[in-house]
C-alpha positions in Angstrom: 0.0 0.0 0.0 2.7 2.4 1.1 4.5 1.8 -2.9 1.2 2.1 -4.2 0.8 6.1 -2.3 4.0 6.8 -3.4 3.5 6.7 -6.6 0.8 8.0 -6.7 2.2 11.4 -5.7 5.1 10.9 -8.0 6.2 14.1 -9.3 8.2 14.4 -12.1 11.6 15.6 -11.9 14.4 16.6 -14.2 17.6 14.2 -14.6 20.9 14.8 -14.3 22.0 16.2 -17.5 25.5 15.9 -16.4 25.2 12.3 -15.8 27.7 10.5 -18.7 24.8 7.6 -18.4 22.1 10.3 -19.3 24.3 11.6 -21.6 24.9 8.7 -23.5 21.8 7.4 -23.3 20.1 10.9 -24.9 23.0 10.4 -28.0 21.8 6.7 -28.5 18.0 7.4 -28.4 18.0 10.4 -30.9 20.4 8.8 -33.3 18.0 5.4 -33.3 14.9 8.1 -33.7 16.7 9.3 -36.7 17.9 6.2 -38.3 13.9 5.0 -37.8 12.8 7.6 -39.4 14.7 7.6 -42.5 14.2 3.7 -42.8 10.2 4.5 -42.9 11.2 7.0 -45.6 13.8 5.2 -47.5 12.5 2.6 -50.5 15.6 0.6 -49.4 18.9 0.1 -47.4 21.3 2.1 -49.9 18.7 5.0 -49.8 18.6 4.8 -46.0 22.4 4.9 -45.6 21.7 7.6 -47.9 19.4 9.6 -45.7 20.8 8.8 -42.4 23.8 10.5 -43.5 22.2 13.5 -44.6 20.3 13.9 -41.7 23.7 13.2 -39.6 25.2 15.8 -40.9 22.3 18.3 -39.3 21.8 16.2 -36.3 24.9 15.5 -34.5 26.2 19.1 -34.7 22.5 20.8 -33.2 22.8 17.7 -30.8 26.1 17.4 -29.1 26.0 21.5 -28.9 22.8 21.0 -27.5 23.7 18.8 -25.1 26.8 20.6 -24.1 24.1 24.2 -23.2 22.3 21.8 -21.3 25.5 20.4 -19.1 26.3 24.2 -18.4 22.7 24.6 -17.1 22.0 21.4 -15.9 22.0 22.6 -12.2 20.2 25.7 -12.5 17.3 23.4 -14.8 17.1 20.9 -12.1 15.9 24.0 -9.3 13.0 24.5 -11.6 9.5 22.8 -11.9 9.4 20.3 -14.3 7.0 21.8 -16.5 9.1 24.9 -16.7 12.5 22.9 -17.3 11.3 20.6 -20.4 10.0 24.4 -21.9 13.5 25.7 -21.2 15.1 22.1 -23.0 12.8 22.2 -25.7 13.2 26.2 -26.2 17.2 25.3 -26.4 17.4 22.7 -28.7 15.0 24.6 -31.4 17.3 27.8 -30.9 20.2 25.4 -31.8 18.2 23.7 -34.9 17.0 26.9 -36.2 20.7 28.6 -36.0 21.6 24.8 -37.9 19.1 25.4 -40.2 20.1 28.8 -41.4 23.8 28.0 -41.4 23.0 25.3 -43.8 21.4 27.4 -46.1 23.6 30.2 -46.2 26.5 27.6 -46.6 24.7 25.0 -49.0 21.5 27.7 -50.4 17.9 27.0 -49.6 17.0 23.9 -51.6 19.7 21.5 -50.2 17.6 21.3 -47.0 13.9 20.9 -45.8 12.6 24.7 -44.7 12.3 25.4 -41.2 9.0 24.5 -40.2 9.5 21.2 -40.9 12.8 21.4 -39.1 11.5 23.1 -36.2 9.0 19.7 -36.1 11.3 17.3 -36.1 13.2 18.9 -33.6 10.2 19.6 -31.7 9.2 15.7 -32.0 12.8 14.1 -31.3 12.9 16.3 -27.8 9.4 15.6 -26.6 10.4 11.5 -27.2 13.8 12.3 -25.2 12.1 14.3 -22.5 9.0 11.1 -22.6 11.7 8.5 -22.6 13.4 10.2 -19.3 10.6 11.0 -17.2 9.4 6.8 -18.1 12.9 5.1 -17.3 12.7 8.0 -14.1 9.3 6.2 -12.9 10.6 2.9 -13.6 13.1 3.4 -11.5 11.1 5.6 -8.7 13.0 5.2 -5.5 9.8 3.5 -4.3 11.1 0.6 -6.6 14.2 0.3 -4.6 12.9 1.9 -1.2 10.9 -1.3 -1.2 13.6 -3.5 -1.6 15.9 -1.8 0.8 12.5 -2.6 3.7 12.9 -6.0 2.7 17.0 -5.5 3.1 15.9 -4.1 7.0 14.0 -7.0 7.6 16.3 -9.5 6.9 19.1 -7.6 8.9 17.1 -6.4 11.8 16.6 -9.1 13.7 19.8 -11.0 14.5 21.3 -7.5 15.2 18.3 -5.9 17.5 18.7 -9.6 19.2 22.5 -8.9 19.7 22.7 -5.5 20.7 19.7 -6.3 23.5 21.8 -8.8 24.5 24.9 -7.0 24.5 22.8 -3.7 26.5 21.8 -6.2 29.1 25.2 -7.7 29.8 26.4 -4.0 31.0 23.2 -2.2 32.3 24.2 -2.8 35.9 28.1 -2.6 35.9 28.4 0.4 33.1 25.3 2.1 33.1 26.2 5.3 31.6 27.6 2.9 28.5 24.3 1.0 28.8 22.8 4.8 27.8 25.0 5.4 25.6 24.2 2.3 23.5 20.6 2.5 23.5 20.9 6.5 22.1 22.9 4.7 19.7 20.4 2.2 18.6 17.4 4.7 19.0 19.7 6.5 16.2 20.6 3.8 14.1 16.7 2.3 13.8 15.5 6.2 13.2 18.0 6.2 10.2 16.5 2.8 9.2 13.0 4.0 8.7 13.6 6.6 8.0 12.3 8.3 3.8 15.9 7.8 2.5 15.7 8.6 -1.1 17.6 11.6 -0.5 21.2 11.9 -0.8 22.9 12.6 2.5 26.3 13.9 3.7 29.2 11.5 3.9 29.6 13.2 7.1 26.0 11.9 8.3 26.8 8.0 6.7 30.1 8.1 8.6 28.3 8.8 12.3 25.8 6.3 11.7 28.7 3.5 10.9 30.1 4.6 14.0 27.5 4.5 16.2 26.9 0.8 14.7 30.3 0.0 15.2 29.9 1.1 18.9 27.5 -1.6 19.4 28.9 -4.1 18.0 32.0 -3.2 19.9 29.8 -3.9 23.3 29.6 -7.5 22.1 32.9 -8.1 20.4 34.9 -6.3 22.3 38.7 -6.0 21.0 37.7 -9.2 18.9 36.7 -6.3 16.4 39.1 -3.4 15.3 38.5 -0.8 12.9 41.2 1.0 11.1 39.9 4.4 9.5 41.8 5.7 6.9 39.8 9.1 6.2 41.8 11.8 6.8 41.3 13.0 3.0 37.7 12.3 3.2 35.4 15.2 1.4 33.1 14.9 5.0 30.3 16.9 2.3 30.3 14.5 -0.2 27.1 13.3 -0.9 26.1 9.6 -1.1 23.1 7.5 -1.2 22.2 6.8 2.7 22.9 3.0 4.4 26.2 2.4 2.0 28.7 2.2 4.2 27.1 0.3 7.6 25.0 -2.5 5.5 28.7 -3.4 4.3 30.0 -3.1 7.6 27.4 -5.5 9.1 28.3 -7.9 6.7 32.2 -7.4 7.1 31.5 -7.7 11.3 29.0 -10.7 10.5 30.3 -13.1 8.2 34.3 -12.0 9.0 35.2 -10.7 12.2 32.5 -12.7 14.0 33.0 -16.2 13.1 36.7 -15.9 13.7 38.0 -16.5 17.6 40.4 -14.1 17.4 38.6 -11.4 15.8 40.4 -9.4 13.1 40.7 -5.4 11.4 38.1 -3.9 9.4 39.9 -1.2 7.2 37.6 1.8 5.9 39.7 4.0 3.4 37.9 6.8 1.9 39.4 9.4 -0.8 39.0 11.8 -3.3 40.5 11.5 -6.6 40.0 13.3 -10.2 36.6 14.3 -8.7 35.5 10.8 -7.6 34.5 9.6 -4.2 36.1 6.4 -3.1 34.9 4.0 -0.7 36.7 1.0 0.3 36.2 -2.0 2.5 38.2 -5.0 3.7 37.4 -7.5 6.2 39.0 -11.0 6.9 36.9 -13.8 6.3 37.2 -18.0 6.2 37.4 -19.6 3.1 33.7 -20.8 1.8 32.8 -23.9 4.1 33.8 -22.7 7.3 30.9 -20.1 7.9 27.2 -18.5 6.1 27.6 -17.3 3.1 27.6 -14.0 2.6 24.9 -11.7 2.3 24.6 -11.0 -1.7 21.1 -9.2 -1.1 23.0 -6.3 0.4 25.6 -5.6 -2.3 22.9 -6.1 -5.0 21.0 -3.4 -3.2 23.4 -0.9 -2.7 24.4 -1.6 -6.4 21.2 -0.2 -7.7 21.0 2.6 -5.3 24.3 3.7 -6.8 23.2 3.1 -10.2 19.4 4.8 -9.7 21.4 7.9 -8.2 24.3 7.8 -10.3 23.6 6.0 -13.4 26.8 4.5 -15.5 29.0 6.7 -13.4 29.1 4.7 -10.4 30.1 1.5 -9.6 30.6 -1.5 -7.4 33.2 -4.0 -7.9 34.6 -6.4 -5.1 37.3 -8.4 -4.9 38.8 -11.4 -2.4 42.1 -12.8 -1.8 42.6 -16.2 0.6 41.6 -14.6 3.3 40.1 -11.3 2.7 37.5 -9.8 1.0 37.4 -5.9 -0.3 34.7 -4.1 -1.4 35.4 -0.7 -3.8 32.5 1.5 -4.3 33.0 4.9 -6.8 30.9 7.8 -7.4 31.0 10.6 -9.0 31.8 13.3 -6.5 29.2 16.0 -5.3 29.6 18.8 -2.9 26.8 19.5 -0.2 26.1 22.4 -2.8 25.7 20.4 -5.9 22.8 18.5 -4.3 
């Protein structure tokens, strides 16, 4: 029901036009727009090739300069109402087309092209499919798509560490009561997070302090079995990230690799900056397969298409494992508390 009201009261909302995905995906979709239309028009394959080339030589010049006005204003666009945004796009590309259109004839003279009605309709009709083509793929992936699957994530976590940090609570409540506090602030802060609307971006500022305040808890149970080594100190602490990236992957690295080991072991968290990318990465111990659960492949998939739903083809997840560790490298595109 909850999936149901939300999107319900979907309201559309302008991509990132500075996005490579977006980008690419805009040069794809107007090209294959093209190349339809001239093989409806075309009698046969040689006149098609033909055509397509023709109307290339119009089309990728109004388009990539298009497209590079719309990076430039791509922050300012996405600050207005949708309605208001597509006008802007679609005022934009027929500037560009109509300047196109009366280069070409200066250059080339008035019969070697259509006249600019017709021009201004094709443009018209290629933008409307881009703009259609967005806003669909945008409610296809509604964060109500994922936000459901991330309840689901909750669910399965939840238990097993609400059981454990009870536990773990209970042991201390009468010799370290002030730590007893402590922890249960901590876990009234975590679970608010949890359900929390987080469909928002967030600081990495924020998503750091939440891993800690899990780490805390887990530290009341595992005591110096668990270690954490932070290597942050060139963090960008206004970064912004999707929220629950970094402590689902430290639940898993404290589940299936500090945990089932006696001695314990090192979690290390190193997080930089470089050629305006945020890196995040991860790397636990573990036991080879056999000797403990499996680990939990719902939570990487998850946080896979949160990255890709924020980010599109400019983020990614890849991990890695050796004999006995296993890394995980997450990379975004970086954006300042500003840029949000």
């Amino acid at each position: 029901m909850a999936i149901i009201k939300q999107n319900a009261t979907y309201s559309a909302k302008l991509p990132d036009l500075r996005n490579l995905g977006i980008c690419l995906r805009i040069l794809i979709l107007v090209n294959l727009l093209g190349l339809f239309a001239c093989l409806v028009a075309s009698k046969n394959l040689t006149d098609m090739a033909a055509a397509f080339t023709r109307l290339s030589a119009f089309l990728q010049p109004v388009l990539l300069v298009s497209l590079l006005a719309l990076y430039g204003l791509s922050p300012w666009l996405r600050q207005l109402t949708y309605p208001v945004s597509a006008g802007l796009i679609v005022g934009t590309t027929l500037l560009f087309s109509t300047l196109a259109h009366l280069l070409a004839q200066y250059l080339l003279g008035p019969e070697s092209i259509n006249s600019l009605p017709r021009t201004w309709l094709i443009t018209l009709l290629i933008t409307l499919a881009v703009l259609g083509y967005l806003n669909l793929r945008q409610r296809a992936l509604s964060p109500a798509v994922t936000e459901a699957r991330l309840q689901a994530l909750q669910a399965r976590i939840r238990p097993h560490f609400l059981f454990n940090s009870i536990n773990a609570v209970l042991s201390i409540i009468r010799s370290e009561p002030k730590q007893a506090e402590t922890a249960l602030m901590d876990m009234a802060d975590l679970f608010r997070v949890l359900m929390a609307d987080n469909r928002e971006l967030v600081s990495l500022a924020q998503e750091l302090a939440l891993s800690r305040q899990y780490l805390a808890l887990e530290k009341l149970r595992l005591d110096d079995r668990l270690r954490v080594d932070w290597q942050i100190d060139t963090m960008p602490p206004d970064a912004l990230i999707p929220p629950l990236v970094l402590q689902p992957l430290l639940e898993n690295a404290v589940y299936h690799g500090i945990e089932p080991m006696p001695q314990g072991g090192a979690i290390t968290v190193r997080i930089y900056s470089t050629r305006h990318q945020l890196h995040i990465v991860l790397n636990n111990p573990f036991l080879p397969p056999g000797h403990h659960h499996q680990g939990n492949r719902m939570a990487l998939n998850n946080i896979r298409e949160r990255l890709q739903l924020h980010f599109d083809a400019e983020a990614r997840l890849d991990t890695s494992s050796t004999k006995n560790h296993y890394e995980v490298h997450i990379a975004v595109p970086y954006r300042g508390g500003q840029g949000k």
